[in-house]
N, C-alpha and C positions, 0 to 999 in steps of 0.2 A: 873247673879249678877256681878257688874262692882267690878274691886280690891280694894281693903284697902286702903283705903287717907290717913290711917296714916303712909301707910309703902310705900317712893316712893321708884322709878327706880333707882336713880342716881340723886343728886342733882350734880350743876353744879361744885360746889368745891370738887365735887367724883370724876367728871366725868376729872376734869381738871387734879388730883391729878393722875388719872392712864393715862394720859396722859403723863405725867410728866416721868411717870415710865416706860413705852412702852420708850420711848426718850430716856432716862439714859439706858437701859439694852441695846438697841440696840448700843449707843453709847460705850458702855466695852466690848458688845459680839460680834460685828459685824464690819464689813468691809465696806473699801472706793471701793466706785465706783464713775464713771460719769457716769452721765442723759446727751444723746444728742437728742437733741428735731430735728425731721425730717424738712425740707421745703422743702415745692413742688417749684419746677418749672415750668413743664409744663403739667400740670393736663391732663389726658385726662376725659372730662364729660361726657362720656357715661359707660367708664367703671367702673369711679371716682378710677382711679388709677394713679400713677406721676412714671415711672421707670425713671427719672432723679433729682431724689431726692436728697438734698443736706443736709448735715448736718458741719453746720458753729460755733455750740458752744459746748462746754462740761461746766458742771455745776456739782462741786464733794456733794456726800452726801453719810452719812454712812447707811448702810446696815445692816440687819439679813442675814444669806445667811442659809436657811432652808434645802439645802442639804447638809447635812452634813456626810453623805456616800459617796460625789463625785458625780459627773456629771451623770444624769439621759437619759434615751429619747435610742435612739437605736444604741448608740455608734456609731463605724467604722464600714462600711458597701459597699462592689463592686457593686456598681452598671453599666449600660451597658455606662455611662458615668467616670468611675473613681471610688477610695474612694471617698464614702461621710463621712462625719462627721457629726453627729447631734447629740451632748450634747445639754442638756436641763439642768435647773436651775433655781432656785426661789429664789426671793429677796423679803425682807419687808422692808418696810419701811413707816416710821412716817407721816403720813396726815401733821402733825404740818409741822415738817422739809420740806417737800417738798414743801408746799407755799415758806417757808422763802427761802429756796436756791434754787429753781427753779421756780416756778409758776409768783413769783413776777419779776425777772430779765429774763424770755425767755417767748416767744411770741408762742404758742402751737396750736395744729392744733385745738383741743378743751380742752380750757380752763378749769386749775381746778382739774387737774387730769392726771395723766400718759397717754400716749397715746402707744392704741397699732401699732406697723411699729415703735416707739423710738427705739434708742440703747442703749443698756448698755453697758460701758468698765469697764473690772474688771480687776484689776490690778492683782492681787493676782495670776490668771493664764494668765495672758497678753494676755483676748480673749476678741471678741467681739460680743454680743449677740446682738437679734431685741426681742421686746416685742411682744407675742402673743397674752397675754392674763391679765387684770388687773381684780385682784379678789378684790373684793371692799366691802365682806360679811364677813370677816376673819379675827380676831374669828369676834363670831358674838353679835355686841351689849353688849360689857360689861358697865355694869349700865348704858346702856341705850344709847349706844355712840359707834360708830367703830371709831379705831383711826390709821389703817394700810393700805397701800396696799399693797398687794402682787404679786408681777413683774413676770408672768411665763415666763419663755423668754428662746427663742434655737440661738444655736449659728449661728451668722448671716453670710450669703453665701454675698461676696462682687458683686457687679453689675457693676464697675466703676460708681459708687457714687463718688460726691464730698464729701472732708473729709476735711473739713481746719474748726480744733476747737483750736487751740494756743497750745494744748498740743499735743510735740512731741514724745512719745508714739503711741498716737492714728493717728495722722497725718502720721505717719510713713505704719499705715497698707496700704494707697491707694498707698504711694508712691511705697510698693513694690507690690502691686496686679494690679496695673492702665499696661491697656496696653500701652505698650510702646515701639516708634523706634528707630533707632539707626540713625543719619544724619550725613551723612560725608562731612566733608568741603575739600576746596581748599588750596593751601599755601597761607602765605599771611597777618591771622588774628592779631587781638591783644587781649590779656588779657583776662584770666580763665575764664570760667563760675564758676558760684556758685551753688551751688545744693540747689536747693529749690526756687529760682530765677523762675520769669517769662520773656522769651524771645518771640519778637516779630518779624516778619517778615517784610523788611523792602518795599519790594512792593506788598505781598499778606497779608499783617494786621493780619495774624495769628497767634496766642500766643498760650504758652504751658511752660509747667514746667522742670523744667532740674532736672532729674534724677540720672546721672553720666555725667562726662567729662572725655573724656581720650586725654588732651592735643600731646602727643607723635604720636600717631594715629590720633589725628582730627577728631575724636568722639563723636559727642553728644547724650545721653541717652532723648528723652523727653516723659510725658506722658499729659494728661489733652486738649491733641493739639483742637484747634477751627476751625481747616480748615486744606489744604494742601497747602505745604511750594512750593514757586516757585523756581523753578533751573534753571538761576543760582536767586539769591537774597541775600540781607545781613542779618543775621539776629543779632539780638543787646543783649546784657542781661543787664533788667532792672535796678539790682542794680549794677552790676560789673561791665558794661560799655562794656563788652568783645564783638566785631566783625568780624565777621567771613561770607563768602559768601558759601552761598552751592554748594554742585558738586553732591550728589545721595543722593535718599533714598528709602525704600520700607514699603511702608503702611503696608502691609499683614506682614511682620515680628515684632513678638510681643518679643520681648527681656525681655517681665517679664515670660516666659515661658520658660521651656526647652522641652515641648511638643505638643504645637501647631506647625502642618504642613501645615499652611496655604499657604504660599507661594509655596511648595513643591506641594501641589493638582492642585493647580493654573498653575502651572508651566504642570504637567505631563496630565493634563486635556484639555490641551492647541493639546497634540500628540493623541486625541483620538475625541474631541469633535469639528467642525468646526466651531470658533466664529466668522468669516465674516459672518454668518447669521443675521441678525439683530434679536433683540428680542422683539415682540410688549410687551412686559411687563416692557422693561427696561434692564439696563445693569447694576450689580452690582459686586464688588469685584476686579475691575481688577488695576491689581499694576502699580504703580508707579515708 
């Protein structure tokens, strides 16, 4: 027996009106975040995965944050690489809202809806999450209409990712996680760098982001580099104008770490292992 005509699901001024209201409570009880929408760069098509993945915009929207016990997932944890961290966290948010303030103004890997590999930044604990999983059932069909989604998302492990979305907050996480070397110049130069600046190299075309400067010392901090710096060479900073010719620098030294010993294996591996052999696979790692 098919249901009552006279009694529907949800007409559409029902369906609009709890619409309305999902909007309004999220908007009194919930939190800002940004939606940073992923781009690939260089897909690989066989595995259809991009680990050089960029993420160039952030788009703010407010949120439900459904834990509200605090951070879920398996905490702080030793593993045979370090602590890990993997807080876990779920966000709602309004179907409606998230056309207007994102769907419509960013360009999505699949249109229309949250993508899971997005970021989340939440301000509120100054982390940054990757989207797992979007529940797209929840609740389910009120009068006849879902009007949420639901972002389950862990907190995101960086990869040196690009990160240039205008807010610096979020901007700030690669600058201090991007590996990064230290390049010492010669006497000689003129004029600061600026932090945040792209400099470029003046006979190997390679650019990179300037991280610190330590004028005293002749120091340059960079991270995001596109190549290796020729020594000697000039190298320029694009908005400062600052010039300065190189004298050393070492690839294998990551100055965003206090724990990497790359250079140091490199170095004592050198008194054990003979590398005038040639290697038919190739030669990787060796410093500069």
């Amino acid at each position: 027996m098919a249901t009552n005509t006279y009694f529907t699901q949800g007409t559409t001024g029902e369906q609009d009106l709890v619409g309305d209201l999902v909007i309004e409570q999220i908007k009194m009880f919930g939190k800002n975040i940004y939606y940073m929408p992923r781009s690939l760069v260089n897909q690989n098509t066989v595995f259809t995965e991009d680990s050089l993945s960029a993420f160039n915009a952030a788009y703010e929207i407010e949120a439900y944050v459904e834990s509200v016990n605090g951070f879920s997932g398996d905490g702080d944890m030793y593993s045979k690489f370090g602590v890990r961290i993997s807080d876990q966290v779920s966000f709602v948010i309004s179907r409606t809202r998230f056309t207007e303030a994102v769907d419509d103004n960013a360009t999505l890997i699949v249109e229309g809806r949250p993508n899971e590999g997005d970021l989340v930044y939440f301000p509120l604990a100054n982390k940054l999450f990757q989207i797992q999983y979007v529940d797209y059932e929840s609740p389910f069909f009120q009068l006849g209409k879902i009007h949420t989604w639901t972002l389950r998302c862990e907190l995101f492990e960086f990869g040196d990712e690009t990160i240039a979305t205008g807010v610096a907050a979020i901007d700030k996480i690669e600058q201090d996680f991007s590996v990064a070397i230290t390049v010492n110049f010669a006497e000689g130069g003129t004029n600061d760098f600026t932090v945040g600046e792209v400099v470029a190299g003046g006979t190997s075309n390679v650019t990179a982001e300037v991280k610190a400067w330590d004028s005293t010392n002749r120091q340059l901090q960079l991270f995001n580099r596109t190549g290796i710096f020729s020594i000697p060479e000039t190298i320029t900073g694009q908005t400062s104008g600052a010039a300065w010719t190189t004298a050393s620098y070492n690839t294998l030294n990551n100055t965003s770490s206090d724990f990497d010993q790359n250079f140091t294996l490199e170095t004592q591996a050198d008194g054990i292992l003979d590398f005038t052999e040639g290697n038919p696979f190739g030669e990787f790692g060796q410093a500069n």
